[in-house]
N, C-alpha and C positions, 0 to 999 in steps of 0.2 A: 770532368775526366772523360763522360761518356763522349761529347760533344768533340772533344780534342780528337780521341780515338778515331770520330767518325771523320774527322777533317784528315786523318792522316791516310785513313785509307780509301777515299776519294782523290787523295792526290796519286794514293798506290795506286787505283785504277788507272786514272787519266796517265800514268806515264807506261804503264801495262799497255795500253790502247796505242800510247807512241811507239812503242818499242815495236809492236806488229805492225804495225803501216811501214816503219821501217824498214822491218824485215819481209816486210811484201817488196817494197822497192828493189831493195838488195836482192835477191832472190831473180827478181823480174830481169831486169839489169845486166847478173850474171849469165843468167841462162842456165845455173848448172844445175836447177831441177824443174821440172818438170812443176808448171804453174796448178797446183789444184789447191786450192784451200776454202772453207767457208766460215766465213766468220760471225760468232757470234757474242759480239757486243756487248759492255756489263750495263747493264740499267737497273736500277733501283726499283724493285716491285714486290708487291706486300704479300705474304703469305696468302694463295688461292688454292679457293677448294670450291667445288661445286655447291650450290647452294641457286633457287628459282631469281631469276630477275636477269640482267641483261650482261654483256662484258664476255668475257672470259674468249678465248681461241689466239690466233697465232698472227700477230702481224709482219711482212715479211716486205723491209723499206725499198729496198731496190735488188734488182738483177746487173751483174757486171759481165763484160767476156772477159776472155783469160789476159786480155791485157789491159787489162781492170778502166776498161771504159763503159760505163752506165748503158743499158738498154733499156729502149722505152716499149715495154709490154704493150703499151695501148696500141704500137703504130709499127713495128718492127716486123716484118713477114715471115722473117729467119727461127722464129722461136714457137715452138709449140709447149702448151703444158698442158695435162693433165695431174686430178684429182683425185685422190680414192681415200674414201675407210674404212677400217677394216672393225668388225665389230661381231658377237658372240655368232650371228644368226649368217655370218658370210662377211663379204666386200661389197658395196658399191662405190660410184664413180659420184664424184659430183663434178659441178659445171662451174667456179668458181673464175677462171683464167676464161672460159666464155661469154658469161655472164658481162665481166669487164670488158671485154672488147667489144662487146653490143654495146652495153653504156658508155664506151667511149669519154669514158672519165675514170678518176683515179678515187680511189676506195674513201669512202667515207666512218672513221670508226670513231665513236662515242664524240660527234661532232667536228672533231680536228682530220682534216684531209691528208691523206699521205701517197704518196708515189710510190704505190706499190699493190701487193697483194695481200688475202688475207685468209685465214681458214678458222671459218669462225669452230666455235666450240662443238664437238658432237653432238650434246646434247639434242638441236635441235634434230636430229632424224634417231631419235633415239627414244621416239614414241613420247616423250616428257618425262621420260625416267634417266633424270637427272645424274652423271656419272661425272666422278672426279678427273679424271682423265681419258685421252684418245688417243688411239694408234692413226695416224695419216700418213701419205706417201701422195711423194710429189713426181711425176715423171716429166723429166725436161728434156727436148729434142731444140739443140741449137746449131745450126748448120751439119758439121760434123759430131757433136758432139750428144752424149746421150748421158742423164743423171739422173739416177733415181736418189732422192731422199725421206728415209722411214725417219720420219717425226711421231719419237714414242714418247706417249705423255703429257700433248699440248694439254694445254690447260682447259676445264669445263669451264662451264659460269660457275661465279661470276666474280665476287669479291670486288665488289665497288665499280666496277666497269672497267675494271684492267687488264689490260691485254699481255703476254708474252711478246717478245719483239726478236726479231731477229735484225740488225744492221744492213746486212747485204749477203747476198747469194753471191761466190764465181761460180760459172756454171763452169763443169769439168766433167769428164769421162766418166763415170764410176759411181757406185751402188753402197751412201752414207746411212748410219744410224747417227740417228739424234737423240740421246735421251734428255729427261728433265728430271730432277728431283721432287718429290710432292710436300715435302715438309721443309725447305729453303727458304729465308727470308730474302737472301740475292744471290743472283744465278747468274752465268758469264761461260762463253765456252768457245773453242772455234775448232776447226781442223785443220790441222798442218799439214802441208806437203803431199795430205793422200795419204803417208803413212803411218804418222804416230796419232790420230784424233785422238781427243781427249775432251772434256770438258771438266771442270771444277765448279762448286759451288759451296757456300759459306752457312754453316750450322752453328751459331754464339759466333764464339770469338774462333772456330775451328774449321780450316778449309780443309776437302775432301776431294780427291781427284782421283778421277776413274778413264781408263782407258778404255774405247772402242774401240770395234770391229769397221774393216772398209775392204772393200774388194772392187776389181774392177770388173766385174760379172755384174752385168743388169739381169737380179731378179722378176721375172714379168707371170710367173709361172701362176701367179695369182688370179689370172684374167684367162686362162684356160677353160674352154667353156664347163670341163666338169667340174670346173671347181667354184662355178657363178654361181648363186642361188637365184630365187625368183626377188627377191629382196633389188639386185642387182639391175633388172631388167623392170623393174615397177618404178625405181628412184631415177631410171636413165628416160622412161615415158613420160613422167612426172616432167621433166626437163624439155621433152619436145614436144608436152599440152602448151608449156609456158610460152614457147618460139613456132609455137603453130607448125609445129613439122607431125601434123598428126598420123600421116602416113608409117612412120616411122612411128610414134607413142602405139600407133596399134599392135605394128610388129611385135615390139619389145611386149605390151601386154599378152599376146599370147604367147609369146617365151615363156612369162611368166608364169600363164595358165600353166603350160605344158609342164614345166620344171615342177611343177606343183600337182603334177599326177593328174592334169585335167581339172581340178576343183577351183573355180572362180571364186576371192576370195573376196573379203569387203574391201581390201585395197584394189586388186581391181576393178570391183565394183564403183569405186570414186573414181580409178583413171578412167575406166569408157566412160563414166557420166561428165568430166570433163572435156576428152577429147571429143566423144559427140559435142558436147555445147560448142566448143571451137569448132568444129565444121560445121554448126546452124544445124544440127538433127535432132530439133529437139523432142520430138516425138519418142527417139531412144533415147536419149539423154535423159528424159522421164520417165521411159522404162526400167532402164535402171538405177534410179531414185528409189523408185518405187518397191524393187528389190531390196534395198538397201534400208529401207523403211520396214521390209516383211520380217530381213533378218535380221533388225535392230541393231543395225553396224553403227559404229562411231568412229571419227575420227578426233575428236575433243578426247584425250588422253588422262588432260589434270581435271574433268570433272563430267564422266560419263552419263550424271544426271542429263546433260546438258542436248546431249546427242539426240534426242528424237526431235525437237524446237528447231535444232541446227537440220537436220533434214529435212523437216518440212517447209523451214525458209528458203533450205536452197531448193525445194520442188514449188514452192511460190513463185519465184523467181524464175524458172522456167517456165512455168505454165505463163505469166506475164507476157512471155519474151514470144509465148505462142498463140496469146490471146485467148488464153482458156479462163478469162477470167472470175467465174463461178467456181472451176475448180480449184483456183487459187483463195476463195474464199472460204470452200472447202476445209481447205488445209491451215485456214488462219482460227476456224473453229477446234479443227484435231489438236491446234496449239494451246487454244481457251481452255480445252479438258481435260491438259496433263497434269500430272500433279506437281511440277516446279515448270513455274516460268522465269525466265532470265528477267527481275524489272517487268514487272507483272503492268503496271501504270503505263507507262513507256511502249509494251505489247498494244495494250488497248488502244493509244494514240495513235499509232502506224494502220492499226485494224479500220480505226475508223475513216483516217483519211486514203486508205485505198478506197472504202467504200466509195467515197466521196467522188477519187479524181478516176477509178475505171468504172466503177458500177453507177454512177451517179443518183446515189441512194443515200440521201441527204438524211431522212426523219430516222432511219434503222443508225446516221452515226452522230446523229444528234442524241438519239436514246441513251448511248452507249457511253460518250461523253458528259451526257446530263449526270449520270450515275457515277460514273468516275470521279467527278466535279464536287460531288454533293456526298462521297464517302472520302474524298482528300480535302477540303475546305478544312474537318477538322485537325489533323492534321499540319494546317499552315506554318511554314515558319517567314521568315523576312529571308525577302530573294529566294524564294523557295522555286528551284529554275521547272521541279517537276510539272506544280501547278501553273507553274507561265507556260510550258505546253499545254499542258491542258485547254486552258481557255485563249491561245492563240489558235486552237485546233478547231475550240469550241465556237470561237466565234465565227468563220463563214459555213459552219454546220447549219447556223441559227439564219445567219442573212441568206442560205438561199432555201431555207422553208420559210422566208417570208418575218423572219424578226431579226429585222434590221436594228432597230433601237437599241435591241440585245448585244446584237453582233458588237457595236458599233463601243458599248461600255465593255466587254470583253475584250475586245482588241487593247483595250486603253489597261481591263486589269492586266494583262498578260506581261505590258511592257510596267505596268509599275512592278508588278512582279518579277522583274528581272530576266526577260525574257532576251530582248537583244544584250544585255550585261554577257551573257553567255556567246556570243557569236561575235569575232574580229570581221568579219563579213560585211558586202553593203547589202546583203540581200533583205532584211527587214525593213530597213530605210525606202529601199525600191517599192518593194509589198504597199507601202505606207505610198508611196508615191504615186502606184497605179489605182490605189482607192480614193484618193484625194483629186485625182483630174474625173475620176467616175461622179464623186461626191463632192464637189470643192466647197460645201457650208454647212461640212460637221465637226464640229468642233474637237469631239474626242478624237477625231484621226488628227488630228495638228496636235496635240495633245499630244499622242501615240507618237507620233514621229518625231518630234521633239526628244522623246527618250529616248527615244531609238539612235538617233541621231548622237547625243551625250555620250552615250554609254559606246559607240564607237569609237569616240575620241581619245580614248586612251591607247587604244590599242593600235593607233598610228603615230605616235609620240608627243613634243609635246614641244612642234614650232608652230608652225604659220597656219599647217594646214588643220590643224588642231583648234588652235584659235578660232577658225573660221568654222571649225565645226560647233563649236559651244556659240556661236557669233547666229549661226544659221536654227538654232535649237532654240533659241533667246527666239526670234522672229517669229516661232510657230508658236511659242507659248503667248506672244502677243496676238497672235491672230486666232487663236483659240480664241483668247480671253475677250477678242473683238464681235464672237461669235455667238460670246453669252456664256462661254463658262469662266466662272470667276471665284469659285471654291477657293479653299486653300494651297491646293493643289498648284492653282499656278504662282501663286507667289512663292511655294516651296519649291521647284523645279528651279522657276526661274531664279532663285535664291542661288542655289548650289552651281547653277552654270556661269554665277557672274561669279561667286567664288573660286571655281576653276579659273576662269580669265583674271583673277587676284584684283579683282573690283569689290575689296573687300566692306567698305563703305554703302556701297548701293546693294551687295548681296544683304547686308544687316536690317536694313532696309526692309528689304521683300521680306527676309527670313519671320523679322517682326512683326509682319502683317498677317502671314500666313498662320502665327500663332496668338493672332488678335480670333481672328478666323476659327481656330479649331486648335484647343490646347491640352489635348490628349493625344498628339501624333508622337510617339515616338520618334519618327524620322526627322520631326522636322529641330528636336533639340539637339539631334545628333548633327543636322547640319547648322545648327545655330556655333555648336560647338567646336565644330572644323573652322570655322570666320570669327568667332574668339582667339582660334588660336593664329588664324592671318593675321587678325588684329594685335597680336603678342599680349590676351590678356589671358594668361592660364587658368586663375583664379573661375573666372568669367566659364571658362571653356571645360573643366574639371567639377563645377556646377552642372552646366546644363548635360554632360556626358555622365554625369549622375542620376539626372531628371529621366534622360531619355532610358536608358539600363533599369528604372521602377518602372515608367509606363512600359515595358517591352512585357513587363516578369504579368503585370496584371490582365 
């Protein structure tokens, strides 16, 4: 019964939708009123409310003129817009119609590309305090023609990734309210004529229509400078640190100051440390880091722990950019003795290879790593990608104090630990390639790259160029093995790469040798297990995915 219902008023839309295209026609045709209408569309959309994660705001498919021919916002000279929202603390402007004509492409939302614009959810300038709905206004200048539209209500995040939608814009004369409902399952609404707007929308089985306000008076009254906050003038610098009109960002920052009674606040404490770094002054751009450091400013919202790390990476980072590099080491130690680090392991591994590539103070990040190394070992699990940093870090710590032999079995654990598994990348492949013309007869770097080599292969699909990658990985494991290593290691690699190439017979093969070799390897019944089951013997395959699942537990 449900299902019937719904088919019946899917067809009551779809002739609803006719019935206005129509009476756009009619209308246009006769000429006996005057063309303003916006329509807005019925699309099926799920109950939204704010809630953390991605989605939610206003997308808005195309712009038409009054004689309902489509304009292309990206390329059109005649059309200006602007963006504003209006929120407890004032209004600002955002740059959304700009933004788009710099990129010179059409909007990208939750994947699928649309011709058109879009306003995403308030939320995001709304500090991370997450709100169900937004007041936005759209100001549109199209030749003659001038419209403002208050869209009361767009939707916050996020509810699955769902957007509000609007059909199309005519742009016309005059000054619309848009509302939304916040408890509708489906919404639909347009405005007629200019005079009677209205929109409906559906509660159960019960439609509810409410009639709006229109006037032809553009409200602008909003943008009056006593009625701007410093809010206004911080999110419009913010906009010209991004397009390097820093000239102008500094303007607006001391608007800001000034509206703010003269006290320099941690917001713009962040815009001058930006807009200096955009003009190369990083000498002040450190100064007021530094500030921003004294007064404990944050700009991480959902988790203020976070904020002192975040300031001192971004005063790293300058001081890098100035060559201050002691003072940048400085500051990677004030990071060591806070009391939360963001991925404490992962800190340490950054720490040590700056030491490495500006200080070149090899034994202070061999120390640091050796300890890291030797409190996560216990720890371990299979593919464990942390520890594959680790000792991809650790190994040319170790080759340029002079333990190469080290180095050279480190490189090799990093990639059995799953080290390029992590990266679609060629860059480990390369790594492996410029040690290999330095080195050409050690064994474990053909080894190494070999995995390296594998474990990209998926990640570029799985035709020709694929093949040749498991084809190329197979060759190094041979010249490994020509080199003297002959563990079981390579008959287990090379097992799983002939398996990939569905050389199910000759992977069986290697696989059974490898465990002639060494028959405590978990991995290697797991790949025994994957070529039982190319081989279609389940029985066979659901054993040894037995075997391997005991030796993991022990």
């Amino acid at each position: 019964m449900s299902k019937e219902r719904a088919r019946v008023r899917l067809r009551y839309i779809a002739l609803c939708q006719i019935f206005i295209r129509i009476f756009i026609i009619i209308i246009s045709a006769l000429k006996t009123f005057r063309i303003t209408l916006l329509l807005l569309l019925v699309i099926p959309i799920c109950k939204l409310h704010a809630q953390p994660g991605g989605g939610g705001g206003l997308v808005i498919a195309g712009f038409y003129n009054q004689k309902l021919q489509k304009i292309n916002i990206l390329t059109d000279p005649d059309i200006k817009m602007r963006s504003f929202v209006l929120q407890d603390s004032g209004i600002y402007e955002t740059f959304y119609f700009q933004q788009l004509r710099q990129a010179k492409k059409n909007i990208s939302i939750s994947g699928y590309t649309h011709d058109g614009f879009v306003l995403p959810p308030v939320t995001y300038y709304y500090g991370g305090r997450y709100r169900n709905l937004s007041d936005q206004r759209i100001l549109i200048i199209y030749k003659h023609d001038t419209m403002m539209i208050d869209f009361r209500g767009i939707i916050g995040e996020n509810a699955g990734g769902y957007n509000d939608k609007i059909d199309s814009i005519v742009i016309q004369k005059g000054y619309f309210k848009c509302l939304r409902s916040t408890d509708n399952s489906n919404y639909s609404g347009f405005l007629r004529n200019g005079i009677t707007p209205y929109v409906f929308h559906t509660k159960g089985n019960t439609q509810h229509t409410e009639f709006l306000n229109y006037t032809d008076k553009i409200d602008t009254t909003f943008l009056r400078e006593d009625n701007l906050t410093p809010l206004f003038y911080q999110q419009r610098a913010a906009h010209y640190i991004e397009t390097n009109e820093t000239t102008l960002a500094f303007a607006d920052i001391d608007k800001a100051i000034a509206k703010n009674k003269g006290k320099t606040t941690c917001t713009d404490l962040y815009l001058l440390c930006g807009a200096y770094e955009q003009n190369n002054q990083y000498d002040k751009a450190i100064e007021s880091l530094t500030t921003i450091i004294t007064n404990h400013c944050s700009q991480i919202y959902w988790n203020k722990d976070m904020a002192p790390e975040y300031n001192y990476r971004r005063r790293i980072g300058l001081y890098v950019k100035n060559k201050q590099y002691q003072k940048a080491l400085t500051d990677y130690d004030s990071i060591a003795m806070l009391p939360t680090i963001w991925a404490k392991a992962y800190f340490i591994i950054e720490r040590a290879n700056f030491k490495m590539n500006y200080l070149k103070d090899y034994k202070s990040a061999l120390t640091d790593l050796k300890t890291l190394a030797d409190t996560s070992e216990g720890k371990k699990q299979e593919n464990n990608f942390i520890n594959a940093d680790i000792y991809f870090s650790l190994a040319p710590a170790e080759y340029y104090n002079g333990n190469e032999k080290d180095a050279y079995t480190h490189w090799l654990k990093a990639e059995e630990m799953g080290y390029s598994a992590s990266s679609s990348g060629t860059y480990p492949t390369t790594y492996y390639d410029s040690l290999i013309q330095q080195h050409p007869t050690i064994a474990e770097l053909y080894l190494a790259r070999s995995i390296a080599i594998a474990d990209r292969g998926p990640y570029i699909g799985w035709g020709d160029e694929t093949q040749e990658c498991f084809t190329k990985a197979i060759a190094d494991i041979d010249k490994a093995e020509s080199l003297g290593l002959t563990d079981y290691r390579v008959n287990m690699y090379r097992a799983n790469d002939l398996y990939l190439l569905k050389k199910y017979t000759e992977a069986m093969k290697e696989i059974n040798m490898a465990i002639s070799k060494n028959d405590t390897i978990a991995q290697c019944y797991t790949t025994r297990s994957q070529i039982w089951g190319g081989l279609g013997n389940s029985k066979e395959a659901q054993n040894d995915w037995t075997k391997a699942n005991e030796l993991k537990k022990k």
